[in-house]
N, CA, C and O atoms as CSV, one atom per row, in Angstrom:
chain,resi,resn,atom,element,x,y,z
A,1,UNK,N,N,68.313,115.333,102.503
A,1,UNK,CA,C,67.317,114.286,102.560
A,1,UNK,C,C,67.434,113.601,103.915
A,1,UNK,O,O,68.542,113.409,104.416
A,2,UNK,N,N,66.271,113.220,104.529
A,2,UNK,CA,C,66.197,112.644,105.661
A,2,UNK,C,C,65.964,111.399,106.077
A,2,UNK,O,O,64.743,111.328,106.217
A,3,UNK,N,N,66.544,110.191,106.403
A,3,UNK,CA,C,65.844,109.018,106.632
A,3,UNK,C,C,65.404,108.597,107.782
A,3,UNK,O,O,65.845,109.195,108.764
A,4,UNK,N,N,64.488,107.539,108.001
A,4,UNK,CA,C,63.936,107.157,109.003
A,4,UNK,C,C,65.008,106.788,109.788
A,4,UNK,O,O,64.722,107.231,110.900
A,5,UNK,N,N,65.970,106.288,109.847
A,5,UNK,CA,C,67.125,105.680,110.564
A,5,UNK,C,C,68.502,106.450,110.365
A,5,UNK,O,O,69.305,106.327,109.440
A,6,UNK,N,N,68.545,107.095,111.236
A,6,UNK,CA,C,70.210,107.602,111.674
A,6,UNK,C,C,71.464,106.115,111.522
A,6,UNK,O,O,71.431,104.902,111.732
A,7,UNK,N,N,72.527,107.188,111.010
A,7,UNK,CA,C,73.475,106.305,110.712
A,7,UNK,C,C,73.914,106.090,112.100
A,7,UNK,O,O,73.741,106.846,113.056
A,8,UNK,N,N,74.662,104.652,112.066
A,8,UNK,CA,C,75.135,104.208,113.397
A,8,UNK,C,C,76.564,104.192,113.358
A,8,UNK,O,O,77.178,103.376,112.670
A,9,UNK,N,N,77.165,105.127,114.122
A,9,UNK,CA,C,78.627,105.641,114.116
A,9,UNK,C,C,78.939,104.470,115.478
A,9,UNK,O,O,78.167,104.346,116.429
A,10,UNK,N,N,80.148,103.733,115.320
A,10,UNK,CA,C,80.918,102.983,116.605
A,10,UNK,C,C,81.856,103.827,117.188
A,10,UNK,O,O,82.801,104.093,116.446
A,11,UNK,N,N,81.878,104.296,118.222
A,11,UNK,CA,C,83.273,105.051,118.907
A,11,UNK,C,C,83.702,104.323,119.867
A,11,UNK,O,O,83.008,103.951,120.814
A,12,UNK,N,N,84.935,104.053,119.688
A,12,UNK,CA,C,85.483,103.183,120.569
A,12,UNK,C,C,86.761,104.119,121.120
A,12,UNK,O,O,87.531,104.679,120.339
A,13,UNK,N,N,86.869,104.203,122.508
A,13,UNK,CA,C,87.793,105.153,123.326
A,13,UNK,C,C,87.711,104.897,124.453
A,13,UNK,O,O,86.624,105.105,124.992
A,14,UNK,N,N,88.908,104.304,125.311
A,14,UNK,CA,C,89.269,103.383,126.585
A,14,UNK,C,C,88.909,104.824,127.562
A,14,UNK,O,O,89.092,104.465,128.725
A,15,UNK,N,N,88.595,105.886,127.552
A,15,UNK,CA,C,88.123,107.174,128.445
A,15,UNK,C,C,86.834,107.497,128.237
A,15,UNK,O,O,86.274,108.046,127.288
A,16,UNK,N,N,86.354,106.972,129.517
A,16,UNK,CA,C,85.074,107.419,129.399
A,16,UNK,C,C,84.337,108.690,129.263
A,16,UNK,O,O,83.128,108.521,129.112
A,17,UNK,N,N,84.643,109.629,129.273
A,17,UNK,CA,C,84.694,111.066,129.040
A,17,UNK,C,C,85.046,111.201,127.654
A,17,UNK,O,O,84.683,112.299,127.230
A,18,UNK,N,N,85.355,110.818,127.188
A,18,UNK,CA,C,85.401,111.115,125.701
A,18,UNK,C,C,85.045,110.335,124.237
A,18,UNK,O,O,85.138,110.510,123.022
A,19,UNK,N,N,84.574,109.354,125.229
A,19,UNK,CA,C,82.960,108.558,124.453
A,19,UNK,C,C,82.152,109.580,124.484
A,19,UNK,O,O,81.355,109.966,123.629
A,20,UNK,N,N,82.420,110.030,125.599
A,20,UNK,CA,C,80.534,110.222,126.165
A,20,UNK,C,C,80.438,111.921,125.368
A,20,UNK,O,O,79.326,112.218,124.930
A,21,UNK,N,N,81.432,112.834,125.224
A,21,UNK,CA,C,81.742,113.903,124.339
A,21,UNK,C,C,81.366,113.476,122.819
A,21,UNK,O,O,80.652,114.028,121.982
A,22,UNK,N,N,82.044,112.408,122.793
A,22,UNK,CA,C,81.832,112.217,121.010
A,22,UNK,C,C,80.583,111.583,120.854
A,22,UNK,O,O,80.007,111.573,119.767
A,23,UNK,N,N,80.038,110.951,122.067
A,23,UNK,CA,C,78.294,110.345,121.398
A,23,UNK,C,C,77.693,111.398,121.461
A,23,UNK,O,O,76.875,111.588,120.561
A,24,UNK,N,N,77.834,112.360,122.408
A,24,UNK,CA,C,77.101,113.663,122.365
A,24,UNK,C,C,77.284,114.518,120.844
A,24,UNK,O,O,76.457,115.007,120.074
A,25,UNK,N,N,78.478,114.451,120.833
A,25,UNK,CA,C,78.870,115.511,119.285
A,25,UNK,C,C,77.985,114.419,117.994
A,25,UNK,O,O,77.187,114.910,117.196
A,26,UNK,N,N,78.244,113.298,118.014
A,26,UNK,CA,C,77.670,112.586,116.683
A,26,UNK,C,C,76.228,112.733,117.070
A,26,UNK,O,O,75.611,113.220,116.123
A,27,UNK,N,N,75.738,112.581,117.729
A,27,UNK,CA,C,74.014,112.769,118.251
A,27,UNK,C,C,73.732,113.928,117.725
A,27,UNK,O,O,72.756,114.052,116.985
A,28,UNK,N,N,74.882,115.379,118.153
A,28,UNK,CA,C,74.047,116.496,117.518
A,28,UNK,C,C,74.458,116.663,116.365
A,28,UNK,O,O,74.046,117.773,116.028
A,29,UNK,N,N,75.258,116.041,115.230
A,29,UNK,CA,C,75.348,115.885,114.311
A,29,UNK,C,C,74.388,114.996,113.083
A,29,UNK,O,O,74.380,114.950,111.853
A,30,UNK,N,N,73.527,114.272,114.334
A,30,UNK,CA,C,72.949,113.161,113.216
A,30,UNK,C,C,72.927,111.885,113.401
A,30,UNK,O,O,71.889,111.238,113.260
A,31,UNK,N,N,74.265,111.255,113.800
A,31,UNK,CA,C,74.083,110.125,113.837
A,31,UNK,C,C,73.861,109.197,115.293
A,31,UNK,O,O,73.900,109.863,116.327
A,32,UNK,N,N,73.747,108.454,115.364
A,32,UNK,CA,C,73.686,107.500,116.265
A,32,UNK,C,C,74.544,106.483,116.964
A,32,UNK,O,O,74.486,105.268,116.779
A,33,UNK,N,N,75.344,107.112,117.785
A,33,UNK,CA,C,76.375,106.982,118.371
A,33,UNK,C,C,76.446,105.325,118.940
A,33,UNK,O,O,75.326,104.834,119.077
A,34,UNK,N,N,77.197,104.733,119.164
A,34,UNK,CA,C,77.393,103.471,119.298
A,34,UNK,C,C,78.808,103.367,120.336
A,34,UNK,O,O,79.908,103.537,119.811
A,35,UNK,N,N,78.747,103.185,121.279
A,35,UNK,CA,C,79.807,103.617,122.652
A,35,UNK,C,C,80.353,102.229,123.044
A,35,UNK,O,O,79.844,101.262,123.611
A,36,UNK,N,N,81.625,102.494,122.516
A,36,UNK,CA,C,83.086,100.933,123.228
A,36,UNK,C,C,83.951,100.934,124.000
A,36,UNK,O,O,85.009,101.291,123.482
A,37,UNK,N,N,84.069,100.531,125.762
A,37,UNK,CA,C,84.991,101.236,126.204
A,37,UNK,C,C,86.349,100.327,125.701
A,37,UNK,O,O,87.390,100.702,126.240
A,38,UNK,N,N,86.492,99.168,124.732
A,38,UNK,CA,C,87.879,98.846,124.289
A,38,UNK,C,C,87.473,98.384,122.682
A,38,UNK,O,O,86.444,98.400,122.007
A,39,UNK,N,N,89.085,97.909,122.450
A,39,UNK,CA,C,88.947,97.407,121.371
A,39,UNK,C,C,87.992,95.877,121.241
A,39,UNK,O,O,87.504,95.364,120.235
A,40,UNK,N,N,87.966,95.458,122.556
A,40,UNK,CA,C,87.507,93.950,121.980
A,40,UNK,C,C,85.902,94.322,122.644
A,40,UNK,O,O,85.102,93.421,122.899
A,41,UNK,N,N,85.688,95.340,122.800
A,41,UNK,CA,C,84.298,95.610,123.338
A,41,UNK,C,C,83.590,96.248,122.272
A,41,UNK,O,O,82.368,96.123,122.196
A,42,UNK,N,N,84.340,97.026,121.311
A,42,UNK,CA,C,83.832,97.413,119.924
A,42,UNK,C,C,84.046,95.923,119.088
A,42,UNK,O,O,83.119,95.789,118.289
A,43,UNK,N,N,84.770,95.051,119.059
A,43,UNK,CA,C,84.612,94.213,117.839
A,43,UNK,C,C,83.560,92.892,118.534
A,43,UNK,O,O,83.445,91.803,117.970
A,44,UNK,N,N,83.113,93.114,119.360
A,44,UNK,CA,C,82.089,92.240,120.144
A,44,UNK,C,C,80.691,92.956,119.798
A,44,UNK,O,O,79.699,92.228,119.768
A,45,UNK,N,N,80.544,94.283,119.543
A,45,UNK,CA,C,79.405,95.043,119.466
A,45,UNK,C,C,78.994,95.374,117.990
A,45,UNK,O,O,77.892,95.554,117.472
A,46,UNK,N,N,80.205,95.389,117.523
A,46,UNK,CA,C,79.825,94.987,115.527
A,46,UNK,C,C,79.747,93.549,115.106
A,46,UNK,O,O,79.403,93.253,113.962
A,47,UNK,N,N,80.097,92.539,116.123
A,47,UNK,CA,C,79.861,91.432,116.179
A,47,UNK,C,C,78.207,91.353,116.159
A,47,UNK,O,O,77.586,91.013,115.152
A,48,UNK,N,N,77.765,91.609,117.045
A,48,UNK,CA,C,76.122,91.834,117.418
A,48,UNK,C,C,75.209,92.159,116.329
A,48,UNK,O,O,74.184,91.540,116.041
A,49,UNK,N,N,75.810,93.470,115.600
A,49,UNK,CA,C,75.309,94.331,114.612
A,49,UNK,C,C,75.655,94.839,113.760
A,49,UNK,O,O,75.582,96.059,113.616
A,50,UNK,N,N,76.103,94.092,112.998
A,50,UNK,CA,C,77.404,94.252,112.130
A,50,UNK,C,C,76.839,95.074,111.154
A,50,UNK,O,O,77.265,96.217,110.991
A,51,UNK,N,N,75.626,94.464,110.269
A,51,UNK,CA,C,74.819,95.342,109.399
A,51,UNK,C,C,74.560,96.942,109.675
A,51,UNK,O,O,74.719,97.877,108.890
A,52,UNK,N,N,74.058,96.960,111.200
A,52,UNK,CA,C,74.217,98.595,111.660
A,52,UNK,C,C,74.524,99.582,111.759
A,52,UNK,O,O,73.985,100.665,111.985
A,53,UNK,N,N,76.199,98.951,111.443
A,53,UNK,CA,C,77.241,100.390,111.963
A,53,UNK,C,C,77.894,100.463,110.599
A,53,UNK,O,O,78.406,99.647,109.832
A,54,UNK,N,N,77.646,101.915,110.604
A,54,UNK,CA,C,78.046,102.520,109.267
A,54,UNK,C,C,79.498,102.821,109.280
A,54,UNK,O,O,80.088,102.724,108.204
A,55,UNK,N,N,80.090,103.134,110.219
A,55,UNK,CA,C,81.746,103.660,110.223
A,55,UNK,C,C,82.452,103.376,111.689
A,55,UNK,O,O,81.833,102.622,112.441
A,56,UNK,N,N,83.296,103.749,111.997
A,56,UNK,CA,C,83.894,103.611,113.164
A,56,UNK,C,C,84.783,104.995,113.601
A,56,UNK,O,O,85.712,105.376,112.888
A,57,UNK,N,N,84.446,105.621,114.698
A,57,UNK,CA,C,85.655,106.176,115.447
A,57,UNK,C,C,86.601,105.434,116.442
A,57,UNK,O,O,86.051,104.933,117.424
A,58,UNK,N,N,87.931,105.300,116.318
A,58,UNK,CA,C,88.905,104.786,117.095
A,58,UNK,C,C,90.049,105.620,117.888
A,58,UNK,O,O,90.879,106.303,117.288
A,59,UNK,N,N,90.018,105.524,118.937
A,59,UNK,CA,C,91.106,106.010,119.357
A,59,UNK,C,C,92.482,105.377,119.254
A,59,UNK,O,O,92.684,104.213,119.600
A,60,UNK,N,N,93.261,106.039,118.853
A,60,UNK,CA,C,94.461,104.920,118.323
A,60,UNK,C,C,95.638,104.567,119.225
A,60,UNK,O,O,96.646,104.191,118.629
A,61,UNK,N,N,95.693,104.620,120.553
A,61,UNK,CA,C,95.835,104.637,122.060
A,61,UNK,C,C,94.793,103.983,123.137
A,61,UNK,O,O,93.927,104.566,123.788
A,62,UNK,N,N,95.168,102.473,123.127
A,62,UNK,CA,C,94.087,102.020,124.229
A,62,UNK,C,C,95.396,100.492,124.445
A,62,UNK,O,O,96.329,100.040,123.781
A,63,UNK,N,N,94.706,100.157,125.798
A,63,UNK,CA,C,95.375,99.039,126.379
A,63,UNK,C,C,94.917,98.414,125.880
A,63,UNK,O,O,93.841,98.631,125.322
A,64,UNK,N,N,95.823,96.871,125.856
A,64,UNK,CA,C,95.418,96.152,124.970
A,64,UNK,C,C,95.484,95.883,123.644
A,64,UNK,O,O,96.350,95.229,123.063
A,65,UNK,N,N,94.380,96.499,123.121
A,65,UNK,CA,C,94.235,96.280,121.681
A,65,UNK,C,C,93.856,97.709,120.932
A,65,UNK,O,O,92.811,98.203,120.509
A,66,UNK,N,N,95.131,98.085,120.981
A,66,UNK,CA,C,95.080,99.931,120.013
A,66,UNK,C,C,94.142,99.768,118.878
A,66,UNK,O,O,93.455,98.796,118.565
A,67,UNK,N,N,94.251,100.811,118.389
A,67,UNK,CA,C,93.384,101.596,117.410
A,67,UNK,C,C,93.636,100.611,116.180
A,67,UNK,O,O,92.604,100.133,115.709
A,68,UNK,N,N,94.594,100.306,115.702
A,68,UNK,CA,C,94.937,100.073,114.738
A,68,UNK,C,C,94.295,98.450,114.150
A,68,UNK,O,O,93.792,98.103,113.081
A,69,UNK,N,N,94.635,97.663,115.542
A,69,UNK,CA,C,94.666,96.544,115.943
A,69,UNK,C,C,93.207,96.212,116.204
A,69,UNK,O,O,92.836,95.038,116.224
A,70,UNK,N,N,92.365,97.239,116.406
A,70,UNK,CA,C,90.868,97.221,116.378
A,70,UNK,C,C,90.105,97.745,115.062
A,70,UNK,O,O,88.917,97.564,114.799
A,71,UNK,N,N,90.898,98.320,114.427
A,71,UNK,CA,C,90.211,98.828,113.177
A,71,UNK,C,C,90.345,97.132,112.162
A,71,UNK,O,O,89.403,96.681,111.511
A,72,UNK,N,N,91.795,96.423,112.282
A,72,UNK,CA,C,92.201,95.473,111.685
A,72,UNK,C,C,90.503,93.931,112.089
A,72,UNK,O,O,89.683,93.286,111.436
A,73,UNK,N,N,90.868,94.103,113.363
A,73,UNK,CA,C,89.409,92.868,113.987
A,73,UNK,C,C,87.890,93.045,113.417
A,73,UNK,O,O,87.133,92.167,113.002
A,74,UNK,N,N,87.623,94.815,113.553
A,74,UNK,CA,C,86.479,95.006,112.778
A,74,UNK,C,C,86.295,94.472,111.439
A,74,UNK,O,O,85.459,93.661,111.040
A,75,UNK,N,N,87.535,95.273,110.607
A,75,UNK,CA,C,87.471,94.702,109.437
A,75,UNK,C,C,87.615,93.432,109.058
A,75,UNK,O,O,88.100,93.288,107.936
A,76,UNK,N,N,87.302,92.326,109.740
A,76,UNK,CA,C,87.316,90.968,109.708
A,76,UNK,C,C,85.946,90.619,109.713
A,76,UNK,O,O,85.612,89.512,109.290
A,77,UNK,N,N,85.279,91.261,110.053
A,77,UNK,CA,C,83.705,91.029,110.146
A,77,UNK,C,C,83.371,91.689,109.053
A,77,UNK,O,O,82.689,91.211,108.146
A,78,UNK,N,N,83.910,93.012,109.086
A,78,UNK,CA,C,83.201,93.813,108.137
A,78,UNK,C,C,83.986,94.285,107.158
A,78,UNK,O,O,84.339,95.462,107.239
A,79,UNK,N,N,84.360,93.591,106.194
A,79,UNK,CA,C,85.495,94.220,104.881
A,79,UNK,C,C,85.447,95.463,104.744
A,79,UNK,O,O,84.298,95.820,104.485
A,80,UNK,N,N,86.137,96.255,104.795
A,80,UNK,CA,C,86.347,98.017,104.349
A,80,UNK,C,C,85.876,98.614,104.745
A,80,UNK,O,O,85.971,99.759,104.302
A,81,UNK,N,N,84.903,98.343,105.995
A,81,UNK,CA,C,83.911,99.395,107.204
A,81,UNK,C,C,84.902,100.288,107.257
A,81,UNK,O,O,86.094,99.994,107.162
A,82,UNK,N,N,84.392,101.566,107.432
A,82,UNK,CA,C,85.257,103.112,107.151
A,82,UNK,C,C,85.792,103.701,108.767
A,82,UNK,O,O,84.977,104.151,109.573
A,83,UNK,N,N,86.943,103.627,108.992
A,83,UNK,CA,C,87.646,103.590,110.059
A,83,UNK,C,C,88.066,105.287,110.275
A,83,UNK,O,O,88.983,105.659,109.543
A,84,UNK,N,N,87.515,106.268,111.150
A,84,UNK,CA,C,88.360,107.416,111.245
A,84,UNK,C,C,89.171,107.373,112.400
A,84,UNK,O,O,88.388,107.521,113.338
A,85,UNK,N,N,90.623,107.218,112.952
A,85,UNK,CA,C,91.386,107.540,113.896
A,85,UNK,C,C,91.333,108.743,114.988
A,85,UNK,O,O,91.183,109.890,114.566
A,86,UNK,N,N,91.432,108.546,116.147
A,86,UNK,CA,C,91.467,110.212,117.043
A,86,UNK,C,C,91.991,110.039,118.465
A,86,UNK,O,O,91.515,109.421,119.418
A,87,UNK,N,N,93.073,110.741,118.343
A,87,UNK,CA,C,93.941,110.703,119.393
A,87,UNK,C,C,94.665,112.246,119.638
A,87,UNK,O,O,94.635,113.200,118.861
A,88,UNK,N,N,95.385,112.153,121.107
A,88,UNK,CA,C,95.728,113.155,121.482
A,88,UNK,C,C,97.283,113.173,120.856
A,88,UNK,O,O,97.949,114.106,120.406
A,89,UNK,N,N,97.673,111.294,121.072
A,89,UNK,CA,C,99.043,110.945,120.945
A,89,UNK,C,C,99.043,109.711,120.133
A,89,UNK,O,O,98.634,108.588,120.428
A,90,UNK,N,N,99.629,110.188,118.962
A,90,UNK,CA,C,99.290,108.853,118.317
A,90,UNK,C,C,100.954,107.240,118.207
A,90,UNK,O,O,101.401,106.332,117.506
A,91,UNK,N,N,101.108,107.862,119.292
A,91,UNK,CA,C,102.546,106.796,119.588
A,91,UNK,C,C,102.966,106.293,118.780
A,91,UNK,O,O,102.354,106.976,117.959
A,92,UNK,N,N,103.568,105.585,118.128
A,92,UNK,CA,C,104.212,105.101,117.209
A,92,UNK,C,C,103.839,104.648,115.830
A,92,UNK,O,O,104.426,103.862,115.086
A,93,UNK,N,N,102.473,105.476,115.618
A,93,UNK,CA,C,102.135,105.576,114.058
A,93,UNK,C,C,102.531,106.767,114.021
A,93,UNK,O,O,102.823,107.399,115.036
A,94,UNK,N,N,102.626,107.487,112.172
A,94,UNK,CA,C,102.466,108.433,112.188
A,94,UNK,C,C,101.057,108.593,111.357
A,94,UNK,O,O,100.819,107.580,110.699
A,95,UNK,N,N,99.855,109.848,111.203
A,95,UNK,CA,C,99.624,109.904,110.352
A,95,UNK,C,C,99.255,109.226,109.151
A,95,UNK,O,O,98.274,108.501,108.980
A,96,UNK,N,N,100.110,109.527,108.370
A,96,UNK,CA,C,100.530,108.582,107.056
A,96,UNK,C,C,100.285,107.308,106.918
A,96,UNK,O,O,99.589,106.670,106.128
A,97,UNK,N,N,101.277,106.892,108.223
A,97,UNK,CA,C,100.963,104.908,108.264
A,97,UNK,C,C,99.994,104.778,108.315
A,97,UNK,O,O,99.508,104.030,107.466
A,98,UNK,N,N,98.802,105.597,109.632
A,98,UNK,CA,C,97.368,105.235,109.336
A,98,UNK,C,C,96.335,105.192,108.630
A,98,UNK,O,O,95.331,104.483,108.686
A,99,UNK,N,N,96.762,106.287,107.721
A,99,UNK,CA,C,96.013,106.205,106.023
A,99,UNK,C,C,96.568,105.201,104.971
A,99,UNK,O,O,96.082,104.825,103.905
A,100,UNK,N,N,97.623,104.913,105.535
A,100,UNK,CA,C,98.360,104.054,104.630
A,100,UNK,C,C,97.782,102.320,105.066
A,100,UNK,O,O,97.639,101.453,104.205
A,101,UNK,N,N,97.529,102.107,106.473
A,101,UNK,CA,C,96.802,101.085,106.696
A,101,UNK,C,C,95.426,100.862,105.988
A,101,UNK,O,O,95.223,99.861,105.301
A,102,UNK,N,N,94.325,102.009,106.218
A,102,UNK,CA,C,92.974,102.545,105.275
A,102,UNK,C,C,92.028,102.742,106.394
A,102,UNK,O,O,90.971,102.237,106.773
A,103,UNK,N,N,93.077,103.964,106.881
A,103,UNK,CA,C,91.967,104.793,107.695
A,103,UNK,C,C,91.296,105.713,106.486
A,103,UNK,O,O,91.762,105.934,105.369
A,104,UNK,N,N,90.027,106.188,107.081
A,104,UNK,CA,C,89.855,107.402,106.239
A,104,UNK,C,C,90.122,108.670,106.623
A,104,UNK,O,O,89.939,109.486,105.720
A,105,UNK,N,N,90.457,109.074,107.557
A,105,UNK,CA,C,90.650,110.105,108.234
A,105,UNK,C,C,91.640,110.025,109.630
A,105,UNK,O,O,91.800,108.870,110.023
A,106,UNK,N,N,92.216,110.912,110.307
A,106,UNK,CA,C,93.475,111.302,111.512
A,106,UNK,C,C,93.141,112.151,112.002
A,106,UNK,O,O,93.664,113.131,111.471
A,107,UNK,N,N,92.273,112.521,113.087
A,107,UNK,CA,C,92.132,113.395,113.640
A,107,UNK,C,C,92.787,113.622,114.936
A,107,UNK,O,O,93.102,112.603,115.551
A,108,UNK,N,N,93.111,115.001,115.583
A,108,UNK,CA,C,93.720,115.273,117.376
A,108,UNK,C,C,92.304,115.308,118.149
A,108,UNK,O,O,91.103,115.301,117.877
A,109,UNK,N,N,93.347,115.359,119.527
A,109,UNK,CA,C,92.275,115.297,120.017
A,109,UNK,C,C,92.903,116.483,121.364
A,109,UNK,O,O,93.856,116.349,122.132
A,110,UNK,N,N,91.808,117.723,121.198
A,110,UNK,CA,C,90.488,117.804,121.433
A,110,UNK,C,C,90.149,118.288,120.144
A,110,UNK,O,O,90.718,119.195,119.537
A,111,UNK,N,N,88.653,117.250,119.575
A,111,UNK,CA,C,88.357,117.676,118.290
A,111,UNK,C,C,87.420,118.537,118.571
A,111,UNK,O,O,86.808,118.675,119.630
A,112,UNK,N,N,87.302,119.251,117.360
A,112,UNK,CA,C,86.114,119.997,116.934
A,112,UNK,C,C,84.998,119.179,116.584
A,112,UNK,O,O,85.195,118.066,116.096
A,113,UNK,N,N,83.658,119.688,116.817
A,113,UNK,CA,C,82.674,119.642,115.826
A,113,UNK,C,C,82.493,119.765,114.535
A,113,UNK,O,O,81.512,119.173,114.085
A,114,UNK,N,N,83.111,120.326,113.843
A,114,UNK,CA,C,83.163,120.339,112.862
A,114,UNK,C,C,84.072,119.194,111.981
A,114,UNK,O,O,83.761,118.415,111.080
A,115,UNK,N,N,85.155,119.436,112.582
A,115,UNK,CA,C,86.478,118.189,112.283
A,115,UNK,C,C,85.817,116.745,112.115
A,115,UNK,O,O,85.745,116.074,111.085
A,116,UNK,N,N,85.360,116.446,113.375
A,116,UNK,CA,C,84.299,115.176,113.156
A,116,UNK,C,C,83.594,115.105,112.547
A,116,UNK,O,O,83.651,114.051,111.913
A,117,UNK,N,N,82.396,116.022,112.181
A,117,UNK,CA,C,81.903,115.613,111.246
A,117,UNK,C,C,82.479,115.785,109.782
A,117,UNK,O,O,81.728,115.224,108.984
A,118,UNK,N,N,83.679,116.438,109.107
A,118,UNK,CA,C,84.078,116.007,108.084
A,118,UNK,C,C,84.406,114.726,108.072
A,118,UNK,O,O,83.753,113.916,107.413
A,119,UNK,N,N,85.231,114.457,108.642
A,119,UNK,CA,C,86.161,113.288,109.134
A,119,UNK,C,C,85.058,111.918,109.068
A,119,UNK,O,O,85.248,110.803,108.583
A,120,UNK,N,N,84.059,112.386,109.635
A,120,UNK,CA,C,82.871,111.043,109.264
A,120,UNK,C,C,82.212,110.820,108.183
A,120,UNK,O,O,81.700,109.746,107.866
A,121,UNK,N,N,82.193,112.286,107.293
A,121,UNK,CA,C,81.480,112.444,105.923
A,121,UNK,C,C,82.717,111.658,105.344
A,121,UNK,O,O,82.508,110.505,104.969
A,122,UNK,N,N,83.612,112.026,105.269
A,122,UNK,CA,C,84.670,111.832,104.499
A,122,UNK,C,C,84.933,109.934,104.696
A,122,UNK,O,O,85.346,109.202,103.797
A,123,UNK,N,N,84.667,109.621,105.701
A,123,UNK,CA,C,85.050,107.802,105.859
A,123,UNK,C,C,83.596,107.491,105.120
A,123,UNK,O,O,83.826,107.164,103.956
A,124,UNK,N,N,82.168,107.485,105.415
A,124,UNK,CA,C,81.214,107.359,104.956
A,124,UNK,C,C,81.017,107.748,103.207
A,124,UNK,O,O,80.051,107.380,102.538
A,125,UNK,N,N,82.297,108.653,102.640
A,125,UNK,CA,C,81.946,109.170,101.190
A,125,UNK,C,C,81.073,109.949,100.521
A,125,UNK,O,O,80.434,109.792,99.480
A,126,UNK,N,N,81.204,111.194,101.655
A,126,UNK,CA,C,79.837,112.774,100.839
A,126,UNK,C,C,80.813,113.510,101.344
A,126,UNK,O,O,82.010,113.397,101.608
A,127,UNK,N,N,79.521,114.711,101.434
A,127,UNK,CA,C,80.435,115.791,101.634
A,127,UNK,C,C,79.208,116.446,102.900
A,127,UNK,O,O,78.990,117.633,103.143
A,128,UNK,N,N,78.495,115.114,103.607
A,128,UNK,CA,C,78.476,115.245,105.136
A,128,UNK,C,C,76.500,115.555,104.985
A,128,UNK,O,O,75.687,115.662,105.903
A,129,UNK,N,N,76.296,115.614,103.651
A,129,UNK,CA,C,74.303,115.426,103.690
A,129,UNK,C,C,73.641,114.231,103.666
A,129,UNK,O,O,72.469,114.202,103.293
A,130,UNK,N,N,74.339,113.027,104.082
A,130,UNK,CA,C,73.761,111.402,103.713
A,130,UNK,C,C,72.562,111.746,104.854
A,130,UNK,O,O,72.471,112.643,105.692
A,131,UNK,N,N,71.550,110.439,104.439
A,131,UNK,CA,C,70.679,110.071,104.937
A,131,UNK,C,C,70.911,110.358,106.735
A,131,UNK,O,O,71.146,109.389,107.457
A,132,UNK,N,N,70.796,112.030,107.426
A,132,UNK,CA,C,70.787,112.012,108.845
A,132,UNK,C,C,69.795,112.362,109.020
A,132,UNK,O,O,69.268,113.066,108.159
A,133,UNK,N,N,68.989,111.978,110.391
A,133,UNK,CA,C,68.451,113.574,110.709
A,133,UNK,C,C,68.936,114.596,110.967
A,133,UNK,O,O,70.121,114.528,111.295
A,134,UNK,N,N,68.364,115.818,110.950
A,134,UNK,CA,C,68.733,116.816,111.078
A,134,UNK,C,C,68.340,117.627,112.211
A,134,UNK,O,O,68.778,118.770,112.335
């Protein structure tokens, strides 16, 4: 099923090159990419539009204010907004802790296309046919 409005995915990743990869990959996936080069530049931009953004990608490695620490600020605006993690190096989480915080997903990085979009079905809750275009 198709809706008039693409979901609005937040990716937040202190490398600009790999925003600009993952707005490309969620674009040809469907959704509507939403680009942060930090943590307080994503919780300033769900600040804006909070209603908008359906989930979040985080990189869980950024100056400042890591992944974790930005998934925590979002969710201050937005109770239980669906957080997927993605990193090359995830420094002193493992895994675990980050699902154990309430990520929905841990992904490496360099991801797949495919990976992401489970990983976004899976924080969002299908099995990846919600309301996109196609």
């Amino acid at each position: 099923m198709c809706s008039s409005t693409p979901i609005a995915v937040l990716v937040v990743d202190d490398e600009a090159l790999v925003r600009g990869v993952l707005g490309a990959m969620l674009t040809r996936l469907g959704y509507t990419p939403v680009l942060a080069g930090s943590g307080a530049e994503g919780v300033d931009i769900l600040q804006a539009r909070e209603r908008g953004i359906a989930a979040a990608v985080l990189d869980v490695r950024m100056p400042v204010m890591d992944g974790p620490t930005t998934m925590d600020a979002l969710r201050v605006l937005v109770p239980g907004l669906p957080c997927v993690f993605l990193s090359g190096e995830i420094g002193p989480y493992t895994s675990g802790e980050l699902i154990a915080r309430g990520a929905s997903a841990v992904i490496g990085k360099p991801v797949a296309m495919g990976q992401l979009d489970r990983a976004v079905a899976l924080a969002l809750g299908d099995a990846g046919d919600r309301n996109r275009h196609s």
